[in-house]
C-alpha positions as CSV (number, residue, x, y, z in Angstrom):
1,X,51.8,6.8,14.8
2,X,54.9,4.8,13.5
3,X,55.6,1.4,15.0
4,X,58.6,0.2,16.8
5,X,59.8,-3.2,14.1
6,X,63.0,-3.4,15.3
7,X,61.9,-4.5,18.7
8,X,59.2,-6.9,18.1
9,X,59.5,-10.5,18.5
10,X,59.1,-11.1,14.8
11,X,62.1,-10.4,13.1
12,X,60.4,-11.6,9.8
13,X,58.2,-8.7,10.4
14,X,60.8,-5.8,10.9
15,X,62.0,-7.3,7.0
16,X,58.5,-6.5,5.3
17,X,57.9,-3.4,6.8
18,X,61.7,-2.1,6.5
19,X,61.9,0.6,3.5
20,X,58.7,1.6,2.3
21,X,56.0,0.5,4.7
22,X,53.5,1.4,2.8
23,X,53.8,-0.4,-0.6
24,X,54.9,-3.5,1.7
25,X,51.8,-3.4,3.4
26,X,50.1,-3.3,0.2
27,X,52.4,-5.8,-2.0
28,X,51.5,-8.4,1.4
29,X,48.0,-7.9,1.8
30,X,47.6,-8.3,-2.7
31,X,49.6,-11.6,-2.0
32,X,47.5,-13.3,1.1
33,X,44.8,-12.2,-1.2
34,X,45.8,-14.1,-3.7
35,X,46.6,-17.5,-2.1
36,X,43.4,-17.5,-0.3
37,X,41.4,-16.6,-4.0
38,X,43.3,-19.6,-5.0
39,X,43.0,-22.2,-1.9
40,X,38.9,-21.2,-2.2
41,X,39.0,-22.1,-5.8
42,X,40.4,-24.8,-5.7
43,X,38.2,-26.4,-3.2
44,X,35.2,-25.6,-4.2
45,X,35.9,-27.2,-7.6
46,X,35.2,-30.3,-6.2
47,X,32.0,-32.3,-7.7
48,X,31.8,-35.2,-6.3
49,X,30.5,-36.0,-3.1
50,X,32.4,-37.3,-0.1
51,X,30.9,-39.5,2.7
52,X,32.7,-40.6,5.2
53,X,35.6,-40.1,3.3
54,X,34.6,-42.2,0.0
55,X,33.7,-40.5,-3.0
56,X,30.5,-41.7,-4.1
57,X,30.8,-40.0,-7.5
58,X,27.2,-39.2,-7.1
59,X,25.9,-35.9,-5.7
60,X,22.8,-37.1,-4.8
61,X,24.1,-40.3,-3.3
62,X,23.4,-40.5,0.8
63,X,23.9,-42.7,3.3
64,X,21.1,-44.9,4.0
65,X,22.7,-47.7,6.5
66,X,25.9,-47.6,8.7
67,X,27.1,-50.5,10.9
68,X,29.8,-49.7,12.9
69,X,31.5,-52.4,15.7
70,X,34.0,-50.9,18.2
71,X,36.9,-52.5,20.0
72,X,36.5,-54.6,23.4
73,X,39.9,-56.2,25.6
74,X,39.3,-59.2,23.2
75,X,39.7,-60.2,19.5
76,X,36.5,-58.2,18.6
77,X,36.4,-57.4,15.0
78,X,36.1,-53.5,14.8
79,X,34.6,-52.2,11.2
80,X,32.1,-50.1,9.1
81,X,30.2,-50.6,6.7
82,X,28.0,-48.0,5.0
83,X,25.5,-48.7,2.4
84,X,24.7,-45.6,0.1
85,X,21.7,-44.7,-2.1
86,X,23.4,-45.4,-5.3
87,X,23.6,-49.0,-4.1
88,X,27.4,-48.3,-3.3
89,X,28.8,-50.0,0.0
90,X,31.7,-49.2,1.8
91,X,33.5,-51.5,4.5
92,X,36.7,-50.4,6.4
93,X,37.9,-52.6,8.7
94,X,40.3,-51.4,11.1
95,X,41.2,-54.9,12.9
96,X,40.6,-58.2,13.7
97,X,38.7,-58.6,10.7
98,X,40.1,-60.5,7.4
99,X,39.5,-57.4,5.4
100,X,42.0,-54.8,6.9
101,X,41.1,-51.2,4.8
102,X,38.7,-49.6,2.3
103,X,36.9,-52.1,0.4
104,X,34.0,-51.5,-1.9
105,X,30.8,-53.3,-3.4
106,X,27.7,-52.8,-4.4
107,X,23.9,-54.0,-3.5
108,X,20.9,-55.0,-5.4
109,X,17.6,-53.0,-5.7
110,X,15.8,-55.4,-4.7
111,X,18.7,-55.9,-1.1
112,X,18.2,-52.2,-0.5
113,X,14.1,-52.5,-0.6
114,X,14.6,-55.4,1.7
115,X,16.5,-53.7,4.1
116,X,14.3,-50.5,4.2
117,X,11.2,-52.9,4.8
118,X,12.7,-54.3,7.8
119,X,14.0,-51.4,9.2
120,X,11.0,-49.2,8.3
121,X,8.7,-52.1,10.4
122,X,10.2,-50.8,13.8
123,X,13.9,-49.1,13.8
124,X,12.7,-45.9,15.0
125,X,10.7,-47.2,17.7
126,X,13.8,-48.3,19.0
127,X,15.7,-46.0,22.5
128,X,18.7,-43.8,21.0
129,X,20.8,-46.3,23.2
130,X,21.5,-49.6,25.1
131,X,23.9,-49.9,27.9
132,X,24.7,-50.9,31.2
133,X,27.7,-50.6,33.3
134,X,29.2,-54.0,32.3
135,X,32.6,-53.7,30.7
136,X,34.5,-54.9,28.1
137,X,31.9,-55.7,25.4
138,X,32.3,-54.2,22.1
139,X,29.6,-51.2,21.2
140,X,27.2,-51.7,17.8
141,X,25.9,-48.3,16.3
142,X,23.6,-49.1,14.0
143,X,22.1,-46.2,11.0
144,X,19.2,-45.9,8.7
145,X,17.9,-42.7,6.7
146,X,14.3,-43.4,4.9
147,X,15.1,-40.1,3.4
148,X,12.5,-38.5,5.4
149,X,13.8,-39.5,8.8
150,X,17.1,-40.7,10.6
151,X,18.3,-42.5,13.6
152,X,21.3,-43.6,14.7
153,X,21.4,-46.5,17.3
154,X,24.2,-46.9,19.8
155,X,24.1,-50.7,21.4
156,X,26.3,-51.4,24.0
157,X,24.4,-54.0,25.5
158,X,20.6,-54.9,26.5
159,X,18.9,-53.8,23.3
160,X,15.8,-55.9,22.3
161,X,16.1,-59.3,20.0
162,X,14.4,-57.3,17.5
163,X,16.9,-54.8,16.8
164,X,19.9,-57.3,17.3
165,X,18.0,-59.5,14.2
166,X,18.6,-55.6,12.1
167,X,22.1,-55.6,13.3
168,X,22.7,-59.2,12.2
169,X,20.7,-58.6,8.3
170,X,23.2,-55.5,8.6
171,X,26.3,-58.0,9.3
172,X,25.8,-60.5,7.2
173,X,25.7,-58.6,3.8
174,X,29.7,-58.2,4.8
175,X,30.2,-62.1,4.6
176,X,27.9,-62.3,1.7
177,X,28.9,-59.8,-0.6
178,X,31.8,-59.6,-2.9
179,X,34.6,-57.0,-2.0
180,X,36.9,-54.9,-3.9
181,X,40.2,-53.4,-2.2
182,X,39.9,-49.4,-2.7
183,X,43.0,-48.7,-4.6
184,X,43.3,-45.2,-2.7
C-alpha cells in the first residue's frame, strides 16, 4: 500500500519520503537512532549527585533536614534550607530574606549529632500536618531522614511548642552559620 505524501499536512514529510522511500526511511530511522544513543550517553555520564538541584559532589550524600517557609500577604521571608549528610547545607532564599539565591555552608559533626538527637526524641510522633482555616500566615514544612525513616512536616498553624522549638533549632543555624554565594 503506497501512501498519499503530497497531501498530508506535513510538507516536511512529502521531502523525506520523495525519491526513494525506502533508503529515506532507513537513512531517518539510523539518524533518530543516533541522537537519542547520544542524548542517553550523555546523561547518564553524570556522577555526581543532584539534590534539589545542588550538586553535592557526593553520591552517597542525602538529605537529612529541610526547612522550607512559604509566602503570606506580608513581608514573610520565604526560603530553604537543606542540610545534607556530608555536612553540606544549602539555603535559597527566594524573598524577603537578606540572602536572595543559592548560598552554601557547611555543619559540624558534632551540629548534625545534635540535630538528630533532638529530632530523633519525638519528630515522628508528630501529625503529617497542622492547619486551620485561618489565612494569611506563612506555611513551615519541616524534614528529617534518620536514614532508616522519613517525615516530612507541613505546619501551617496549631502545631505543638515542641515541634515549633525543632523548627526554630532548624532556623537559627541560617543566622548562625557562615554563607557562601553559589557561583552557579
Amino acid at each position: 500500500m503506497k501512501l498519499d505524501y503530497e497531501n498530508t499536512k506535513y510538507p516536511w514529510f512529502y521531502y523525506l519520503y520523495n525519491k526513494n522511500e525506502k533508503s529515506n526511511i532507513m537513512l531517518v530511522n539510523r539518524t533518530l537512532l543516533k541522537y537519542v544513543t547520544l542524548i542517553l550517553l550523555i546523561s547518564s555520564c553524570q556522577t555526581s549527585k543532584k539534590v534539589s538541584g545542588v550538586n553535592t559532589g557526593d553520591n552517597n550524600s542525602y538529605e537529612v533536614f529541610s526547612l522550607k517557609k512559604t509566602a503570606c500577604y506580608g513581608a514573610c521571608p520565604v526560603f530553604e534550607m537543606v542540610i545534607f549528610s556530608n555536612l553540606e547545607v544549602t539555603f535559597t532564599g527566594e524573598k524577603n530574606t537578606d540572602k536572595l539565591g543559592l548560598y552554601t555552608s557547611r555543619i559540624s559533626q558534632q551540629e548534625l549529632s545534635t540535630l538528630r538527637n533532638a529530632f530523633d526524641k519525638s519528630f515522628f510522633d508528630f501529625e503529617d500536618e497542622y492547619t486551620s482555616a485561618v489565612s494569611d500566615l506563612p506555611t513551615t514544612f519541616v524534614f528529617y531522614s534518620n536514614g532508616q525513616k522519613t517525615k516530612k512536616i507541613r505546619d501551617y498553624t496549631g502545631a505543638p511548642q515542641e515541634l515549633k522549638d525543632l523548627e526554630k533549632l532548624l532556623g537559627n543555624l541560617v543566622t548562625e552559620l557562615t554563607w557562601e554565594k553559589d557561583k552557579d
